[in-house]
GUVEXTOR-124229 format. One line per 5 residues: number of its first residue (from 1); their letters; for each residue z, y, x of C-alpha. Coordinates in pm, 1 decimal. Layout:
<pts>
NUM) a) Z/Y/X | ... $
</pts>
This chain:
<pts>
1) xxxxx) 6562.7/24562.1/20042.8 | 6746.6/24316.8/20308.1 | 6824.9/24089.6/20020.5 | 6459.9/24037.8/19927.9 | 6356.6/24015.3/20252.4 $
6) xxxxx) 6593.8/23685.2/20339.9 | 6492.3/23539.6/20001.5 | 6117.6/23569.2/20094.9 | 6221.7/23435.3/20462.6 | 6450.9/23152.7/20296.2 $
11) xxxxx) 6190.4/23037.2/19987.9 | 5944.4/23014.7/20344.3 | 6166.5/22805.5/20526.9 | 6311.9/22613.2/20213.1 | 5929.0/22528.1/20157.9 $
16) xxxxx) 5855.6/22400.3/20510.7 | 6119.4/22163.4/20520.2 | 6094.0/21996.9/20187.0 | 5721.6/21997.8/20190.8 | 5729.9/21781.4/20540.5 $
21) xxxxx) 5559.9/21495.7/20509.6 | 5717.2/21117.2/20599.1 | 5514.6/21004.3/20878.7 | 5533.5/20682.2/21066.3 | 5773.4/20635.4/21346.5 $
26) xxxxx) 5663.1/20307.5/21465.7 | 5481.8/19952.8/21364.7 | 5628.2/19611.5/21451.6 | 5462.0/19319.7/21424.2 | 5728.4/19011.3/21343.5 $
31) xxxxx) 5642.3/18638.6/21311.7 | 5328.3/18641.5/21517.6 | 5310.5/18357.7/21773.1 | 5001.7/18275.2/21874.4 | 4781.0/18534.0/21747.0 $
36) xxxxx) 4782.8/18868.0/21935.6 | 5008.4/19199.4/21829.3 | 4772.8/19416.2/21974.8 | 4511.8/19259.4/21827.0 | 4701.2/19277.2/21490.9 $
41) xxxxx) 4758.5/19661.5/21534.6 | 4402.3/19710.7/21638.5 | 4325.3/19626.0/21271.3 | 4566.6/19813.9/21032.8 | 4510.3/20156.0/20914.1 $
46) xxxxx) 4903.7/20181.5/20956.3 | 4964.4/20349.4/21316.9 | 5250.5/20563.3/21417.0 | 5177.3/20939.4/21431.0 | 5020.7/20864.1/21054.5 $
51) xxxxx) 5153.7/20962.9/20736.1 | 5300.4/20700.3/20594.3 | 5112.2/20597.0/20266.4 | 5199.7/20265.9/20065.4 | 4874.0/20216.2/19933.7 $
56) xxxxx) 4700.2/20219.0/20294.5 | 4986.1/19957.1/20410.3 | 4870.4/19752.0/20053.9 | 4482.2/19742.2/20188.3 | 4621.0/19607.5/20570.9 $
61) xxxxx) 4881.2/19374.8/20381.7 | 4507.6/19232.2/20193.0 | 4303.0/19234.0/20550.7 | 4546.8/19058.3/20705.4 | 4567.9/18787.5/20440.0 $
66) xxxxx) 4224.9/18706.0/20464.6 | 4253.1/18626.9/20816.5 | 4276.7/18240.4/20879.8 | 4522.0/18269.4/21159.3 | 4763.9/18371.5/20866.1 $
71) xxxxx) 4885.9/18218.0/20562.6 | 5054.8/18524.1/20416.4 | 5168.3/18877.4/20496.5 | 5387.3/19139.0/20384.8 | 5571.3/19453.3/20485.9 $
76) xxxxx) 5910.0/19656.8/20469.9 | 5959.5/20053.9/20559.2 | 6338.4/20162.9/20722.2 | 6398.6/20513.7/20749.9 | 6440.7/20604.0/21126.0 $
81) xxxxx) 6598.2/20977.9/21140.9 | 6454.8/21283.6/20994.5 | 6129.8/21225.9/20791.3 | 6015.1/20946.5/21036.9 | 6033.9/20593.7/20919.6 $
86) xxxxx) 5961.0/20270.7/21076.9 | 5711.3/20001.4/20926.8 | 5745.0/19617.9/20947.3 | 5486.4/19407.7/20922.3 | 5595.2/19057.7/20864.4 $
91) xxxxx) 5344.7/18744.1/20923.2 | 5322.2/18378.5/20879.8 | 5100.8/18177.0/21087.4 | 4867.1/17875.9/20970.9 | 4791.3/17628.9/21205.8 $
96) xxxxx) 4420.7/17685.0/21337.2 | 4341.5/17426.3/21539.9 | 4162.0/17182.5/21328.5 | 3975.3/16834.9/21407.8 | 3702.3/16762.6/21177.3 $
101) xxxxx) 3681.9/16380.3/21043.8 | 3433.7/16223.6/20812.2 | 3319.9/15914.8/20723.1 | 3021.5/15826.6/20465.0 | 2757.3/15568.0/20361.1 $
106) xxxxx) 2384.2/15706.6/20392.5 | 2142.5/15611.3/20088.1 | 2032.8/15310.5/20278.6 | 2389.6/15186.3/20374.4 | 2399.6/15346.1/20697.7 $
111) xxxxx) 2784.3/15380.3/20789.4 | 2804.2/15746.7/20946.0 | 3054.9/15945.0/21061.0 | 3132.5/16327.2/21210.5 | 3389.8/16427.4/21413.4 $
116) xxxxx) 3462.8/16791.1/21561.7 | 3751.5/17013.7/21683.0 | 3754.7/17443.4/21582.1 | 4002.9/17696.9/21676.5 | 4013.7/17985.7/21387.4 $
121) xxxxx) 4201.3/18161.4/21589.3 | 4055.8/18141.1/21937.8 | 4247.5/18340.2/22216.2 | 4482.8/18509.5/21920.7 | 4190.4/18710.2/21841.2 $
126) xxxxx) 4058.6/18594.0/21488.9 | 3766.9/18402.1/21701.1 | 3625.2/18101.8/21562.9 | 3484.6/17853.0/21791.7 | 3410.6/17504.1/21820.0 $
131) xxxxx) 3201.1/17199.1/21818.6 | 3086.4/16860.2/21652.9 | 2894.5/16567.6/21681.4 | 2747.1/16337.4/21401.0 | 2592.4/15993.4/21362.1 $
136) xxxxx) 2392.0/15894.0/21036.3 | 2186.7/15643.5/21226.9 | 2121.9/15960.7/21430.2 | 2263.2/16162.9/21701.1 | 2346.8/16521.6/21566.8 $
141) xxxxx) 2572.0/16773.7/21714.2 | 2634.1/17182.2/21753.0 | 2883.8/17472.5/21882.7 | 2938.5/17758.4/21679.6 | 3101.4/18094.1/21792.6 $
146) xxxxx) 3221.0/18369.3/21544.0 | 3424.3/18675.0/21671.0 | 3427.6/18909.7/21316.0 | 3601.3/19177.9/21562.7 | 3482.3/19130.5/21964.3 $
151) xxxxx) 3332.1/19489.1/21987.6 | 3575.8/19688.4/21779.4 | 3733.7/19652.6/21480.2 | 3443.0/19681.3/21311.4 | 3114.4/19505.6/21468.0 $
156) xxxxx) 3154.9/19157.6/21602.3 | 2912.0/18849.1/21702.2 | 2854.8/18534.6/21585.3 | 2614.0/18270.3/21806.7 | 2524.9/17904.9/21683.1 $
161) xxxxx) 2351.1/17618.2/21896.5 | 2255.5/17329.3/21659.7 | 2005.1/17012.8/21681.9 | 2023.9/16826.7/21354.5 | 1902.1/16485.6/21256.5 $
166) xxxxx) 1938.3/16344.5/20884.2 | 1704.5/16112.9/20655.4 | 1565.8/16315.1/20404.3 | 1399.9/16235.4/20069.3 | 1140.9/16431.9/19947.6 $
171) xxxxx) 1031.6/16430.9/19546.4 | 617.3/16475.1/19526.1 | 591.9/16424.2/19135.2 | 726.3/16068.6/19098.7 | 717.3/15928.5/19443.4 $
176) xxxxx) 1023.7/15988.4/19673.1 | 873.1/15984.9/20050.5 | 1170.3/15946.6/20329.3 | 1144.1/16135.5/20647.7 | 1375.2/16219.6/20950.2 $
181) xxxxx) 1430.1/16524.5/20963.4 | 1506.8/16723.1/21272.9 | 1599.1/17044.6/21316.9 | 1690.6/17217.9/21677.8 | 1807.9/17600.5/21632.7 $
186) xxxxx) 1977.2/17870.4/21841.9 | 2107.4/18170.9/21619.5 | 2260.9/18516.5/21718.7 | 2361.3/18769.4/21385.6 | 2548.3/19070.9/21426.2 $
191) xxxxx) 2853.5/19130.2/21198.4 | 2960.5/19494.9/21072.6 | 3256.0/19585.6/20847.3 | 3199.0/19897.8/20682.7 | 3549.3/19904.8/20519.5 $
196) xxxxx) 3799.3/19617.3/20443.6 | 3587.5/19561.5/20122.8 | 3208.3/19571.1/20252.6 | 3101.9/19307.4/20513.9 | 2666.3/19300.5/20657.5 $
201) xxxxx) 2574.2/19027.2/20895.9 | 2230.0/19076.3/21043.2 | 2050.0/18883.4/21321.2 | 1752.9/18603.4/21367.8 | 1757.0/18228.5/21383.3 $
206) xxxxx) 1508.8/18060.2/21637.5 | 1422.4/17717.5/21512.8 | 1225.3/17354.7/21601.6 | 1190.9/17190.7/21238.5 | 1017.8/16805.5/21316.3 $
211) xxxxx) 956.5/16597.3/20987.8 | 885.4/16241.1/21061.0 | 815.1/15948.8/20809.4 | 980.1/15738.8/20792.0 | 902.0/15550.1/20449.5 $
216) xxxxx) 746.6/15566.9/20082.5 | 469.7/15771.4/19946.7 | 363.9/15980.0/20274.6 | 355.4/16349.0/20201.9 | 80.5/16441.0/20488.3 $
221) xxxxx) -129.0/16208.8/20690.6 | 51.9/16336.7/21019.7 | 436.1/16398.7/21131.2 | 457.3/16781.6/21117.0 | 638.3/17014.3/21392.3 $
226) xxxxx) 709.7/17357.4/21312.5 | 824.8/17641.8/21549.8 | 962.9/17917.9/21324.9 | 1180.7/18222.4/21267.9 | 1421.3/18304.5/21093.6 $
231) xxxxx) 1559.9/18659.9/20959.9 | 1868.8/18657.5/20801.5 | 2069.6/18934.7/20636.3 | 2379.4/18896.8/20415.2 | 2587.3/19189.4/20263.4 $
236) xxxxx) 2939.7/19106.1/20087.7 | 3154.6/19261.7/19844.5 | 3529.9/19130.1/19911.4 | 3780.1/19256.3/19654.6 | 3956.3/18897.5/19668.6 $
241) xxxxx) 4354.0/18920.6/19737.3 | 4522.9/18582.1/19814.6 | 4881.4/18457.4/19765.1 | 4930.0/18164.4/19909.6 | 4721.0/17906.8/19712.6 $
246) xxxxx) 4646.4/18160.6/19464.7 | 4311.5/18363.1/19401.0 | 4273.0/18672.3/19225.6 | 4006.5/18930.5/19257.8 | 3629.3/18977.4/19251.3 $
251) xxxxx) 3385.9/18906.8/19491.9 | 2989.4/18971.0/19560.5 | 2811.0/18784.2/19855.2 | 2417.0/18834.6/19884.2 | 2215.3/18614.1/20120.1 $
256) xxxxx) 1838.4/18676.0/20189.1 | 1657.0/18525.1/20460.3 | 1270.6/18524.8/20560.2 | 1087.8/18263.0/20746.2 | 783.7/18274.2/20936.7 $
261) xxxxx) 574.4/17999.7/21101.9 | 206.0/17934.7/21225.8 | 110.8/17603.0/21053.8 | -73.2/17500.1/20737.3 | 177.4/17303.1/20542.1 $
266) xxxxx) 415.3/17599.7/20527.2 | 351.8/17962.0/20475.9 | 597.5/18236.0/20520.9 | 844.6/18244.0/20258.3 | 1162.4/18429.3/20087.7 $
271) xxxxx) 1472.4/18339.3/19980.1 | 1767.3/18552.5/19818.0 | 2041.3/18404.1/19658.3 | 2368.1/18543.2/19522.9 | 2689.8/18392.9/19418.5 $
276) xxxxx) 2924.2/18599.0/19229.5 | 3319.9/18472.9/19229.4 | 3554.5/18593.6/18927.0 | 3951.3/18453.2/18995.9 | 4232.1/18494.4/18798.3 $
281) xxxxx) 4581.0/18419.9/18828.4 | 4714.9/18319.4/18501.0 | 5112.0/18316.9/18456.7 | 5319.9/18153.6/18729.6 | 5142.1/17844.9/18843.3 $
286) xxxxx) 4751.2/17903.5/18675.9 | 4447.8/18018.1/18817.0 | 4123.6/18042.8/18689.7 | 3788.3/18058.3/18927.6 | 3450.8/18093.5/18854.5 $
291) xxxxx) 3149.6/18066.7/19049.3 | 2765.6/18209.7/18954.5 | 2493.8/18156.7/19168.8 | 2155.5/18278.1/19113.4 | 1884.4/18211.7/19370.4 $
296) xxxxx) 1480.2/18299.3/19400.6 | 1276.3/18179.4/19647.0 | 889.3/18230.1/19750.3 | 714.7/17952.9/19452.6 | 503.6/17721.2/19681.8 $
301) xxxxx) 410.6/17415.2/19526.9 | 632.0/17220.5/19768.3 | 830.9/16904.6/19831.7 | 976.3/17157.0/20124.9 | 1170.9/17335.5/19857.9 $
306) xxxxx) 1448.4/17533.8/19983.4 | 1752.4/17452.8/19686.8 | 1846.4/17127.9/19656.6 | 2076.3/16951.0/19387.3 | 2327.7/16813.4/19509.4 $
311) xxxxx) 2694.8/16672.4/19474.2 | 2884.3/16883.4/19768.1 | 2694.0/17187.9/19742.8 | 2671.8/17266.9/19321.7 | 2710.0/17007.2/19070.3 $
316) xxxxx) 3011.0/16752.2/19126.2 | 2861.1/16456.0/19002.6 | 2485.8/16490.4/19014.5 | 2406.0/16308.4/19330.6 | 2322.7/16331.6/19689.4 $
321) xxxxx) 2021.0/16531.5/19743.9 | 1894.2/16467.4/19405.4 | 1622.2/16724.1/19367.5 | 1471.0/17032.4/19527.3 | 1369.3/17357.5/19340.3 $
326) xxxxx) 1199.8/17668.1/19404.8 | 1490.6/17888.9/19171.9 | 1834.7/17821.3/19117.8 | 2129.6/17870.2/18846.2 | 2456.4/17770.2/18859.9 $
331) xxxxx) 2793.3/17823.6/18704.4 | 3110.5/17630.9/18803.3 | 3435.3/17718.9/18616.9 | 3782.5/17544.9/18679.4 | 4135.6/17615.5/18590.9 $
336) xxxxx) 4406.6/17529.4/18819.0 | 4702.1/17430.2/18754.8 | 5016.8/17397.0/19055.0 | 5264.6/17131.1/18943.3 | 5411.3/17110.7/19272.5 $
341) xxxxx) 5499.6/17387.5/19527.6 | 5688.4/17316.5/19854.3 | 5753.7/17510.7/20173.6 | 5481.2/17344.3/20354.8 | 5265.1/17189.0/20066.9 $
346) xxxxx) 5130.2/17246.5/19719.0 | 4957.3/17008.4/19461.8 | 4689.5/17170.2/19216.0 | 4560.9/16930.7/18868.2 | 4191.0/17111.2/18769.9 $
351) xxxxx) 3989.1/17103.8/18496.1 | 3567.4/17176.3/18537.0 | 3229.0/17237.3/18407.0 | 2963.3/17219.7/18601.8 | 2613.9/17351.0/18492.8 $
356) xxxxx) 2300.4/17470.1/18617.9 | 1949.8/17459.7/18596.0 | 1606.5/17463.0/18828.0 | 1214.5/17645.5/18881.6 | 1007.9/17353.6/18967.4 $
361) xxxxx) 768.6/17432.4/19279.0 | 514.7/17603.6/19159.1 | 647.3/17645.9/18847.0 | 715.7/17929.3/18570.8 | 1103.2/18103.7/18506.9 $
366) xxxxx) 1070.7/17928.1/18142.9 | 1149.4/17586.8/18399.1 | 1518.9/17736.7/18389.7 | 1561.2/17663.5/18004.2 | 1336.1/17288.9/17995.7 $
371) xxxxx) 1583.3/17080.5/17870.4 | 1545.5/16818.2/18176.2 | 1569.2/17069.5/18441.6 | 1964.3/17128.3/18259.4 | 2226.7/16984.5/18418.1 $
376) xxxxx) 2573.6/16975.6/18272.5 | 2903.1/16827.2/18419.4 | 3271.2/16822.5/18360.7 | 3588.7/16637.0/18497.8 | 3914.4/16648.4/18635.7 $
381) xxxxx) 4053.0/16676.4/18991.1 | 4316.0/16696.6/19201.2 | 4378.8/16966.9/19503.7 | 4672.2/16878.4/19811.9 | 4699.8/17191.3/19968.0 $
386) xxxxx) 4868.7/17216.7/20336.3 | 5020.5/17598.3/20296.9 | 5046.0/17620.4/20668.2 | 4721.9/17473.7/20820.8 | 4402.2/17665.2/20742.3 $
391) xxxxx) 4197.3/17522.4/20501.0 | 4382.6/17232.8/20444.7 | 4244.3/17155.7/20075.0 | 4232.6/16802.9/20005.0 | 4044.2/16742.5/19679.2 $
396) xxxxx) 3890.2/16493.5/19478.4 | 3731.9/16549.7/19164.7 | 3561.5/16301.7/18901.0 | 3319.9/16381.8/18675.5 | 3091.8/16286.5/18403.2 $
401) xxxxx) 2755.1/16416.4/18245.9 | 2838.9/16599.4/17852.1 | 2468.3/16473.6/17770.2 | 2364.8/16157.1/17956.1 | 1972.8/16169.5/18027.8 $
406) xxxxx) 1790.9/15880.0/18156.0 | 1724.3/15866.3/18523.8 | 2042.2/16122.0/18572.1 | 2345.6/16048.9/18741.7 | 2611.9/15990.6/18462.3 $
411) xxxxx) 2899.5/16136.4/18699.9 | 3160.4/15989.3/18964.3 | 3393.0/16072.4/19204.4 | 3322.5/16357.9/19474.2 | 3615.0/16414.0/19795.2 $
416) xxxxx) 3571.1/16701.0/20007.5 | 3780.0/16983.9/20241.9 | 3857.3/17307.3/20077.4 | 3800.4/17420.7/19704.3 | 3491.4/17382.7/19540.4 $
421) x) 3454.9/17719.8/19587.2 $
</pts>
């Protein structure tokens, strides 16, 4: 009887100790400068007391990659006594404080420039904040303020001051009319992460919009000036993970937005759009992204139409401000290629097509497939990427039109900051 009784006591104890659980000691931050540990810690799902669990370290390894304070991240685990372990996390820091440069010639030979300075990584607490002013001929400028995380980790703040001045053209069957545009706007949206994955910004957008002519076929016998609002709501589906240069994942970002005014040139109206991105790595050095954006928006019979074509926005190649459209298609697929990768810098060759069709205002969905509403592009580019300055994408792409139409642009060279997309 004894003897059973210290094998029942024994298989008790024998099952408590090999059944403990590892659990996390502590968590050290190492390589962080200027952002914040506590602020780094205040993100991760990886805090001592926990169990420790590799996958949950793998989703605060991707959250932490995304950040633009940090050009990559990764972690080690170091057994500590007993069944307690410590975890490393191990960070590299871009360079976040950015000045913003840019030269151009407007459509009427205007020189124009914009300069501005942002911090990514304001106060070493994933804050972006910052300011520019622009001259086309005329004075535009604006500070923006994003904090993804000022509440908690999970509900931030984002607040935008901007008044905006650019020479627009606007199509009315053949005639182009050109009118300054002017457009003064104070903005407050509230940002909530569900989960690392699942990002909604919410909020309103107070706005002064002031057409004036300027010249050509006059759209309205009087300069309009339009108080409005605008109610914005975005929801996005992040399953992107990032190495270095290097893209691979899924990702889902819905915008929908609805104005309202009080005059008789506009009525309310809706917009939705949403862009779909597909990336991945191929071998070593490849990559292969693709963009798809679909957009809707309310059909007025309108040279106000809300999607424009245009060279830096969804067709390399096409033109500056080509075209306006009530509906909107787009695909834009590249491969990358890295031919050079350094400590501090990498240089990408690309390959693209561009294509993409529009709804006329006030026309029917059958616009989408009319055979001069298609546009079609493709080209080559090149991509010098800074690996430890955020953002730091270099690239100039040229292009040309598959099937030249007349009165199309038959392709050229486009520069710009960042990839395409």
């Amino acid at each position: 009887m004894g003897r059973f009784i210290f094998i029942f006591f024994f298989l008790i104890f024998s099952s408590l100790v090999f059944s403990q659980e590892n659990i996390i000691n502590d968590v050290k931050i190492q390589g962080a400068k200027k952002i914040k540990n506590s602020f780094i810690l205040k993100l991760l799902e990886t805090k001592k007391g926990a169990v420790l669990d590799s996958s949950s370290i793998e989703k605060d390894i991707i959250i932490l990659k995304r950040l633009p304070a940090l050009s990559h991240a990764d972690y080690q685990v170091f057994h500590s006594h007993e069944n307690f372990y410590s975890v490393f996390i191990n960070v590299e820091e871009n360079f976040t404080i950015l000045p913003e440069v840019n030269f151009w010639t407007t459509t009427n030979k205007q020189f124009a420039y914009k300069v501005g300075l942002y911090d990514y990584n304001f106060l070493g607490r994933n804050i972006a904040f910052g300011a520019f002013y622009q001259n086309n001929g005329f004075d535009s400028y604006g500070i923006n303020f994003r904090a993804p995380n000022f509440f908690s980790k999970q509900w931030g703040l984002a607040v935008n001051y901007q008044n905006w001045k650019s020479e627009e053209p606007l199509y009315v069957g053949n005639e182009i009319a050109n009118y300054l545009y002017n457009n003064i706007s104070f903005e407050v949206l509230g940002l909530y992460q569900i989960n690392s994955k699942n990002l909604f910004n919410f909020g309103m957008n107070l706005f002064h919009e002031k057409y004036q002519y300027l010249f050509g076929h006059k759209v309205t016998s009087e300069d309009l000036a339009l108080d409005k609002v605008l109610f914005k709501f975005l929801y996005s589906f992040d399953n992107l993970d990032y190495y270095y240069q290097y893209v691979n994942g899924f990702k889902s970002v819905l915008y929908a937005q609805f104005v309202t005014s009080d005059n008789i040139y506009q009525k309310d109206f809706f917009i939705a759009w949403n862009e779909f991105f597909y990336h991945k790595r191929i071998g070593e050095k490849g990559n292969w992204a693709n963009r798809l954006r679909f957009g809707l928006a309310s059909n007025e019979n309108t040279p106000f139409a809300p999607f424009a074509l245009d060279n830096n926005v969804n067709l390399r190649g096409v033109g500056i401000l080509v075209d306006r459209g009530t509906g909107s298609i787009v695909l834009n697929t590249e491969y990358r290629q890295t031919i050079y990768d350094k400590k501090w810098l990498a240089i990408q060759t690309n390959i693209f097509v561009d294509s993409g069709s529009w709804r006329n205002p006030g026309g029917n969905l059958n616009d989408f497939f009319k055979s001069e509403n298609l546009r079609l592009y493709s080209g080559l580019g090149l991509r010098f990427i800074s690996k430890k300055i955020y953002n730091a994408t270099f690239r100039i792409d040229y292009s040309f039109q598959i099937f030249q139409k007349p009165g199309q642009s038959n392709g050229g060279l486009v520069f710009g900051i960042g990839q395409y997309f």
